[in-house]
SEBAKOL-974090 format. One record per residue: y, x, z of N, C-alpha, C in turn; residue in three letters. Coordinates in steps of 0.05 Angstrom, whole numbers. Last residue first. Layout:
<pts>
n.north / n.east / n.up / ca.north / ca.east / ca.up / c.north / c.east / c.up / type
Y / X / Z / Y / X / Z / Y / X / Z / ALA
...
</pts>
This chain:
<pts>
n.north / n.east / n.up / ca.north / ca.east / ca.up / c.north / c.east / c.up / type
340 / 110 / 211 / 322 / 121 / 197 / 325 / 150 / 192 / UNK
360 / 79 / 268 / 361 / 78 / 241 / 338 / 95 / 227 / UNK
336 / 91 / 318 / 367 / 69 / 317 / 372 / 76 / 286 / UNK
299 / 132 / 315 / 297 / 102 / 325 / 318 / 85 / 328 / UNK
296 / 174 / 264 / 314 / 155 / 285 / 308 / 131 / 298 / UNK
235 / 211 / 250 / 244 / 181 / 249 / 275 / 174 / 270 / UNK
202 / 246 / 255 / 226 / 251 / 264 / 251 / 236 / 260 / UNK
149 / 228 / 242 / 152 / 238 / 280 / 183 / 244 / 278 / UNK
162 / 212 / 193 / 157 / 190 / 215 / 158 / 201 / 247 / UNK
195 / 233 / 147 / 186 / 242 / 165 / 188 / 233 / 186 / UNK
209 / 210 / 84 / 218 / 204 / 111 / 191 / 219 / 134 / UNK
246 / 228 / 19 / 224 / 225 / 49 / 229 / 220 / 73 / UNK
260 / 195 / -39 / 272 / 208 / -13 / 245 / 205 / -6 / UNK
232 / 191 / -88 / 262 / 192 / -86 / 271 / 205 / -60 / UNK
172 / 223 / -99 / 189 / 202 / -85 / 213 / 209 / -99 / UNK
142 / 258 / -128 / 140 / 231 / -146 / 160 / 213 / -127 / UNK
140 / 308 / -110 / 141 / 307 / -136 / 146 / 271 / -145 / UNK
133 / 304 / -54 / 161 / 314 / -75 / 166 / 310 / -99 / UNK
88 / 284 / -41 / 110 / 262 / -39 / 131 / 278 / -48 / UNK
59 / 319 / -74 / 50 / 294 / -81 / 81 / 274 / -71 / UNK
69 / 358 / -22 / 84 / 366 / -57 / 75 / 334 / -70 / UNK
48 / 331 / 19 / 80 / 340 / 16 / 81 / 348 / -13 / UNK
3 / 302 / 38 / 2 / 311 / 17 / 42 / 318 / 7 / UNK
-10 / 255 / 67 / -4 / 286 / 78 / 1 / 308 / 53 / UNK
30 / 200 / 60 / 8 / 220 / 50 / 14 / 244 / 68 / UNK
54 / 137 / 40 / 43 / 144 / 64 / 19 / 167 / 51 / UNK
96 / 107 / -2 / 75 / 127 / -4 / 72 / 138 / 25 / UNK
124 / 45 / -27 / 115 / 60 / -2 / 93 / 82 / 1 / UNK
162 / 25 / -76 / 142 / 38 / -66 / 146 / 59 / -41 / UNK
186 / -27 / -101 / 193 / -20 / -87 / 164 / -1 / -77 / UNK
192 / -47 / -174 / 172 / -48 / -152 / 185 / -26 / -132 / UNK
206 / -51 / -225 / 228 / -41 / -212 / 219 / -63 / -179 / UNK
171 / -57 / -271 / 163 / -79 / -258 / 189 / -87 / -231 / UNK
170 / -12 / -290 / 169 / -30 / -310 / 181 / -55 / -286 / UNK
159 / 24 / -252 / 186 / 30 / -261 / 192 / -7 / -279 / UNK
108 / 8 / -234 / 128 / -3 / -216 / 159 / 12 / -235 / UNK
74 / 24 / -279 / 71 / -9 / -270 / 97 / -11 / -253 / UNK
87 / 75 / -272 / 94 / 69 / -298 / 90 / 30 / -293 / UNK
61 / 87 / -225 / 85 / 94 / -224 / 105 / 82 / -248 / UNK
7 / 73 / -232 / 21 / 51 / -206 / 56 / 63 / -216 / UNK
-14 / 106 / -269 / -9 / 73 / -265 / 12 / 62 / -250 / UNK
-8 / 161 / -249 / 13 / 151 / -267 / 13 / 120 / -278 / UNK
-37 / 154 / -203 / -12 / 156 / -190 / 7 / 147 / -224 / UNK
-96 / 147 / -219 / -83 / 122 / -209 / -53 / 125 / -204 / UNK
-94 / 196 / -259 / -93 / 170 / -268 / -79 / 151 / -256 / UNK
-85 / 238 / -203 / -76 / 231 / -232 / -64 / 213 / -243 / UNK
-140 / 218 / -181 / -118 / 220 / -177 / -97 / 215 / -187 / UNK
-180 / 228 / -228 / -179 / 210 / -215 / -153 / 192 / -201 / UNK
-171 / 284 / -233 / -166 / 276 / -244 / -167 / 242 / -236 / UNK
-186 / 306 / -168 / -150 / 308 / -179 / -147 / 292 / -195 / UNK
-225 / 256 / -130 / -221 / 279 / -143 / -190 / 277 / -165 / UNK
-199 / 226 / -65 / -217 / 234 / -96 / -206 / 250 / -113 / UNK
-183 / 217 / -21 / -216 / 218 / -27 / -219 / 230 / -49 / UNK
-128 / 203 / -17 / -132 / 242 / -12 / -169 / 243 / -9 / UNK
-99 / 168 / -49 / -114 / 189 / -71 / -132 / 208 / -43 / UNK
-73 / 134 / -5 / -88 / 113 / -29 / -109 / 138 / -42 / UNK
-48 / 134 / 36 / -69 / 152 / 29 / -87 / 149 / 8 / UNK
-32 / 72 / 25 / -39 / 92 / 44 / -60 / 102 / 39 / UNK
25 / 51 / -2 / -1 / 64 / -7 / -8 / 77 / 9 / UNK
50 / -4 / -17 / 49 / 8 / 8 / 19 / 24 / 0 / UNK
103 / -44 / -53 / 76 / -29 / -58 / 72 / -12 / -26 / UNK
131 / -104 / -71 / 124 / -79 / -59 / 103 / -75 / -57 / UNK
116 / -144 / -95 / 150 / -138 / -103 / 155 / -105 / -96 / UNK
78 / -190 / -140 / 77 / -167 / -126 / 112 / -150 / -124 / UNK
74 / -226 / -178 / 84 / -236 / -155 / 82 / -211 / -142 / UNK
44 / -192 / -222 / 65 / -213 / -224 / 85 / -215 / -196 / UNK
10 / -142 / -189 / -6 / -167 / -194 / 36 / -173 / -204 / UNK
-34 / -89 / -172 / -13 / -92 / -189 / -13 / -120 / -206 / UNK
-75 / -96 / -140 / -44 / -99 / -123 / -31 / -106 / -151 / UNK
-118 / -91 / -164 / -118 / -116 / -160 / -90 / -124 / -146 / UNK
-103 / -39 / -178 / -114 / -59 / -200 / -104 / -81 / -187 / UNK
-132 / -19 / -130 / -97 / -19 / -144 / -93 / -30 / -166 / UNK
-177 / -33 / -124 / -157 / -41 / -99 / -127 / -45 / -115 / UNK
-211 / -9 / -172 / -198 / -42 / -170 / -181 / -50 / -147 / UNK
-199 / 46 / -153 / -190 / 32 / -173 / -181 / 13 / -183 / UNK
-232 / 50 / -109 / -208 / 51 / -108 / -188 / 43 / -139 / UNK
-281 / 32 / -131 / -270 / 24 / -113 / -237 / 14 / -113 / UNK
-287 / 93 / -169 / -289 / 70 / -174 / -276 / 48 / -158 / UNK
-282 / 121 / -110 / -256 / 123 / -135 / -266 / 105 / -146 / UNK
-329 / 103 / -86 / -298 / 102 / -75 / -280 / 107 / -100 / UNK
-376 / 73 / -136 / -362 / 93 / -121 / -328 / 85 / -114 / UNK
-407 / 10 / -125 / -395 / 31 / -146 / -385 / 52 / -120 / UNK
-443 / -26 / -100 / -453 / -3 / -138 / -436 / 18 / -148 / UNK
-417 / -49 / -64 / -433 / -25 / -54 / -457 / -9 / -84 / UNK
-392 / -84 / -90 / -377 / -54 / -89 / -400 / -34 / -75 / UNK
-425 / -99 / -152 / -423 / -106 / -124 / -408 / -85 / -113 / UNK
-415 / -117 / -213 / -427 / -104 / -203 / -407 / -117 / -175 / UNK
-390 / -145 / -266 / -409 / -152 / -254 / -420 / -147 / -222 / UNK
-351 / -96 / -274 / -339 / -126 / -263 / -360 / -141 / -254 / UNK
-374 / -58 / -296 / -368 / -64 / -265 / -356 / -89 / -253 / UNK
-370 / -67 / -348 / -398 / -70 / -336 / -397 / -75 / -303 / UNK
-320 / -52 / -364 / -327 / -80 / -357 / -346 / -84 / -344 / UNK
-290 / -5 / -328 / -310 / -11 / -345 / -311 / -41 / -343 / UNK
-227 / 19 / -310 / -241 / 11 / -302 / -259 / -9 / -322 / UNK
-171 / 46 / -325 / -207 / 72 / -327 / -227 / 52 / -315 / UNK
-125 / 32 / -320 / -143 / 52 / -296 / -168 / 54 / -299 / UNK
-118 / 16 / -364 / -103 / 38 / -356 / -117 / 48 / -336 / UNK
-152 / -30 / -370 / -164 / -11 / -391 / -147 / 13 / -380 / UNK
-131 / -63 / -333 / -160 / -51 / -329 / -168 / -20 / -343 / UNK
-79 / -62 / -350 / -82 / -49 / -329 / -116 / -35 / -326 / UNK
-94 / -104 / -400 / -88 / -74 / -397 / -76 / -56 / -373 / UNK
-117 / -146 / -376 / -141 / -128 / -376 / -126 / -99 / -389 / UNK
-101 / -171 / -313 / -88 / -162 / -335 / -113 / -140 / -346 / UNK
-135 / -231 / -291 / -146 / -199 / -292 / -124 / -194 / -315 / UNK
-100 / -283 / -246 / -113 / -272 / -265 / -119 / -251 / -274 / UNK
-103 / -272 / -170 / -88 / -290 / -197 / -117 / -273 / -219 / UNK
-129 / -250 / -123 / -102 / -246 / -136 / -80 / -261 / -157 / UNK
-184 / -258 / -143 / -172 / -267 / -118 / -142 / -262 / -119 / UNK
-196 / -229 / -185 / -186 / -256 / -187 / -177 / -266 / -169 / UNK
-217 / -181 / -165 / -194 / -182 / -176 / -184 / -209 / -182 / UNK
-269 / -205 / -135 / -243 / -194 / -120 / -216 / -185 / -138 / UNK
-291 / -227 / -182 / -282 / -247 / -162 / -263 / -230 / -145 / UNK
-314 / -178 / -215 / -291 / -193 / -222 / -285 / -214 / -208 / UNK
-344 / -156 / -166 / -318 / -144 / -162 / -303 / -162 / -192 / UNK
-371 / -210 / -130 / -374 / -189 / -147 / -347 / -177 / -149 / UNK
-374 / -207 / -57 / -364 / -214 / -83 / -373 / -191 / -104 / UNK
-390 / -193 / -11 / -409 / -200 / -27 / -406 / -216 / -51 / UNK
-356 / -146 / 12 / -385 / -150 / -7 / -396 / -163 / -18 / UNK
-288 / -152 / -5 / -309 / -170 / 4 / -331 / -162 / -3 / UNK
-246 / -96 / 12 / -262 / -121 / -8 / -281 / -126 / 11 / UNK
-231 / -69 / 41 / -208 / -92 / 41 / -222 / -104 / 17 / UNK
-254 / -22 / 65 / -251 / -40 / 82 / -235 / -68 / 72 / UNK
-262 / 3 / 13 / -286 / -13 / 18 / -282 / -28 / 42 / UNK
-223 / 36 / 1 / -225 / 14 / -4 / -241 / 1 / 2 / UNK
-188 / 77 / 43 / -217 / 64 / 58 / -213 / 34 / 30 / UNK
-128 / 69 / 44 / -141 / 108 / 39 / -176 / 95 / 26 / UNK
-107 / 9 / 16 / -115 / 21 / 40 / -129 / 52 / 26 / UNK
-42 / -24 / 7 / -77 / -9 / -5 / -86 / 13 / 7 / UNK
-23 / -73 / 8 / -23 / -57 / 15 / -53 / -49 / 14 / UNK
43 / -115 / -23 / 11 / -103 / -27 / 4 / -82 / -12 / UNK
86 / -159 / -9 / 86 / -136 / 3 / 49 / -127 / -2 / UNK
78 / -208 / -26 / 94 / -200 / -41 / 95 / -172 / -39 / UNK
13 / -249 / -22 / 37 / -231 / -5 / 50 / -223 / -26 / UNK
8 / -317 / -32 / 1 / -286 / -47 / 27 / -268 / -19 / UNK
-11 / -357 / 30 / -13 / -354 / -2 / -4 / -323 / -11 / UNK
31 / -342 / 92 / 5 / -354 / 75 / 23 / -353 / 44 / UNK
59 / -311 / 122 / 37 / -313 / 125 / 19 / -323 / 111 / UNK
128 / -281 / 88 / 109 / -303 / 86 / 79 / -292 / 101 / UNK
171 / -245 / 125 / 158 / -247 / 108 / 125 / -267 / 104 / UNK
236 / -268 / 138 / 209 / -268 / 149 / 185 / -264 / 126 / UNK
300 / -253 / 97 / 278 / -268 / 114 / 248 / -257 / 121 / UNK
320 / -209 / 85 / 340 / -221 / 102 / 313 / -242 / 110 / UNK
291 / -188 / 37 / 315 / -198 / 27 / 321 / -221 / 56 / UNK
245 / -199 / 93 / 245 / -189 / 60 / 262 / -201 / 45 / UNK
235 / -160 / 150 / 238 / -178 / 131 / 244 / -173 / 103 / UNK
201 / -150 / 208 / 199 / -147 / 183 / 214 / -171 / 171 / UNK
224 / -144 / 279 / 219 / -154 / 251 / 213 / -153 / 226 / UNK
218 / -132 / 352 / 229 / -127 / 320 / 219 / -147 / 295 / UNK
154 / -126 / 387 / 184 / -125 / 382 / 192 / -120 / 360 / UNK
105 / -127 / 369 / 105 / -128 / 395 / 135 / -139 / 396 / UNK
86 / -138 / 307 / 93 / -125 / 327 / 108 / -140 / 346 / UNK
20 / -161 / 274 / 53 / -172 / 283 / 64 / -151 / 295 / UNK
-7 / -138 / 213 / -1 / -142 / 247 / 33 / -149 / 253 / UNK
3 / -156 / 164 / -27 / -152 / 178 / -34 / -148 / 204 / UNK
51 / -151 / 140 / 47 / -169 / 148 / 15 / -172 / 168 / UNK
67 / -103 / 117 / 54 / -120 / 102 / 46 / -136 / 97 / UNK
85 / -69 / 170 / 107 / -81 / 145 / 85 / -97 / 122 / UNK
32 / -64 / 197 / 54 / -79 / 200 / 75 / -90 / 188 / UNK
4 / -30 / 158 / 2 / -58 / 164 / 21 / -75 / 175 / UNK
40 / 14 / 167 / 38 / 6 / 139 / 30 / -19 / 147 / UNK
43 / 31 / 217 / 62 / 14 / 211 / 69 / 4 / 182 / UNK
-16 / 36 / 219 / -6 / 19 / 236 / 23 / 10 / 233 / UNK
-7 / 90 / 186 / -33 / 73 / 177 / -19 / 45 / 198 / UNK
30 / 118 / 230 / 42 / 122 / 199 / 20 / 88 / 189 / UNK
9 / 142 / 277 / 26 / 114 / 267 / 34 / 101 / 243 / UNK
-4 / 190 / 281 / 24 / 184 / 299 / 25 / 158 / 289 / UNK
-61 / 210 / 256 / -52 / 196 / 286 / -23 / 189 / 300 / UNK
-38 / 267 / 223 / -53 / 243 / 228 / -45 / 227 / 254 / UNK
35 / 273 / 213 / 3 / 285 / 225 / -6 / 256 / 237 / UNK
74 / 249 / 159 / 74 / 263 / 186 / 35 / 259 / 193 / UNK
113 / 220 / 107 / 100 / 236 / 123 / 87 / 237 / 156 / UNK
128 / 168 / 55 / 134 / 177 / 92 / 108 / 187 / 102 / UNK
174 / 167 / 2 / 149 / 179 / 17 / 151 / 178 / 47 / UNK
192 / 116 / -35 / 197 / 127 / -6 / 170 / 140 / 0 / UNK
221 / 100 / -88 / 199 / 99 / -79 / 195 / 123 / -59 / UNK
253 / 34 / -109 / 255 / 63 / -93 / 231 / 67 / -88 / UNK
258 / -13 / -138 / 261 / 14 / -149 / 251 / 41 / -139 / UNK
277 / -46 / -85 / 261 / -43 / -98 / 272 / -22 / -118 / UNK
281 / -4 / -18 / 294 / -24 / -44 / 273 / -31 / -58 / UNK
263 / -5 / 45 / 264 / 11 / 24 / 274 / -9 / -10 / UNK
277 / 19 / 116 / 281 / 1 / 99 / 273 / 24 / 69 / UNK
264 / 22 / 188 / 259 / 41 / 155 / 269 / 10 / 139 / UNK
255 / 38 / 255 / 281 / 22 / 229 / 266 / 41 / 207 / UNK
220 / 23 / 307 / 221 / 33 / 277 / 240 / 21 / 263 / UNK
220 / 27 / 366 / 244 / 29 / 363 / 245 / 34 / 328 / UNK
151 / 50 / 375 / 180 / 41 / 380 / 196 / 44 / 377 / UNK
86 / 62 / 366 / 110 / 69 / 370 / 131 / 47 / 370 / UNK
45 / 51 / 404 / 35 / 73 / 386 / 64 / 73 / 366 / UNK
30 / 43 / 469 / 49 / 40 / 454 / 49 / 53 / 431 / UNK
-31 / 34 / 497 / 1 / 39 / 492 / 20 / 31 / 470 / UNK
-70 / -17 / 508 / -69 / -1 / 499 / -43 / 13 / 498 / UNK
-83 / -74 / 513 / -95 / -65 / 533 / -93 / -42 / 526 / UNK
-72 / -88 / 444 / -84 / -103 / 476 / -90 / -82 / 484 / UNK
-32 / -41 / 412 / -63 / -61 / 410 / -57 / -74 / 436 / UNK
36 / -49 / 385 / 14 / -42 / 414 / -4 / -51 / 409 / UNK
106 / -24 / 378 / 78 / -35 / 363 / 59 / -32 / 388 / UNK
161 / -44 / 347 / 152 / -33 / 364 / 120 / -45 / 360 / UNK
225 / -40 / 308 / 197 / -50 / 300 / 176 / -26 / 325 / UNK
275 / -44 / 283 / 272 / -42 / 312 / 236 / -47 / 320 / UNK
252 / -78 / 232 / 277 / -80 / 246 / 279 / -73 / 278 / UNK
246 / -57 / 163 / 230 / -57 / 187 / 249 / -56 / 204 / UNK
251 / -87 / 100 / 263 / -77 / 129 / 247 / -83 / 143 / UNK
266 / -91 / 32 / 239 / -101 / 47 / 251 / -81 / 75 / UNK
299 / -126 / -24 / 291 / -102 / 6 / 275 / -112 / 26 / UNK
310 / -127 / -90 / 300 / -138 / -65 / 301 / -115 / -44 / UNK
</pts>
């Protein structure tokens, strides 16, 4: 599959332009690091290819079409901040079900307890947290992955864990990955290629 960003321009209301002219594309298999200093855009055009904001100009598509608004996305995206993309007042086995059903050997691969399944997210910790975010991406219907900043909260071993999940879930699974980090040896060591967003082609990549 391929997932394309097509000439892809971007704007809040009543705000500039936070960028223009984005071509990136990435396969499935591939797993693309894309760099650069806080605040240029990088967090804004992860939502945008995920479907979470429209842009202004251009397209996202996926294998040549539009990527779906309703039912499971195909494109997962996991935010630095898990606590912005669960629900409180679910328990946390209702926010993995929200997805489909719980693979419980993913559970058992990312170190996550049953006791927490009960629990509320404001019981558990950000790496706890962050745990079930990626848990709950690595779903069947899932084609691409978009990580933002998914590790730079928590501690190495932590770390670690969630990068040799998601890396050993998407070889299996020949998942298309998006790594958004400041972390340059993290995107050497585990991409195929990089892309350095402030030095991006705006007529390609």
């Amino acid at each position: 599959m391929l997932l394309e960003g097509k000439n892809l321009s971007f704007k809040y209301p009543k705000g500039d332009l936070i960028f223009k002219d984005v071509n990136i594309s990435i396969k499935s298999g591939e797993i693309v690091g894309l760099i650069g200093r806080s605040g240029c855009g990088k967090s804004t055009l992860a939502k945008v290819l995920a479907g979470y904001e429209r842009p202004v100009e251009g397209q996202v598509l996926l294998d040549g079409k539009e990527i779906p608004h309703s039912g499971y996305n195909p494109i997962q995206l996991i935010y630095q901040h898990p606590e912005k993309s669960i629900n409180p007042r679910w328990r946390m086995k209702n926010v993995l079900e929200e997805s489909g059903s719980m693979d419980h050997r993913i559970l058992e691969a990312m170190g996550i307890e049953r006791d927490w399944l009960s629990r509320y997210s404001r019981e558990l910790s950000g790496g706890e947290l962050q745990r079930f975010s990626v848990a709950r991406a690595l779903n069947d219907r899932t084609r691409f992955i978009i990580a933002d900043e998914i590790s730079t909260m928590l501690d190495a071993i932590t770390q670690a864990q969630i990068w040799n999940v998601i890396l050993d879930y998407g070889r299996k699974r020949n998942l298309g990955l998006l790594v958004i980090t400041h972390n340059l040896h993290l995107a050497q060591r585990i991409c195929t290629r990089i892309i350095n967003f402030e030095r991006m082609d705006r007529n390609g990549e």
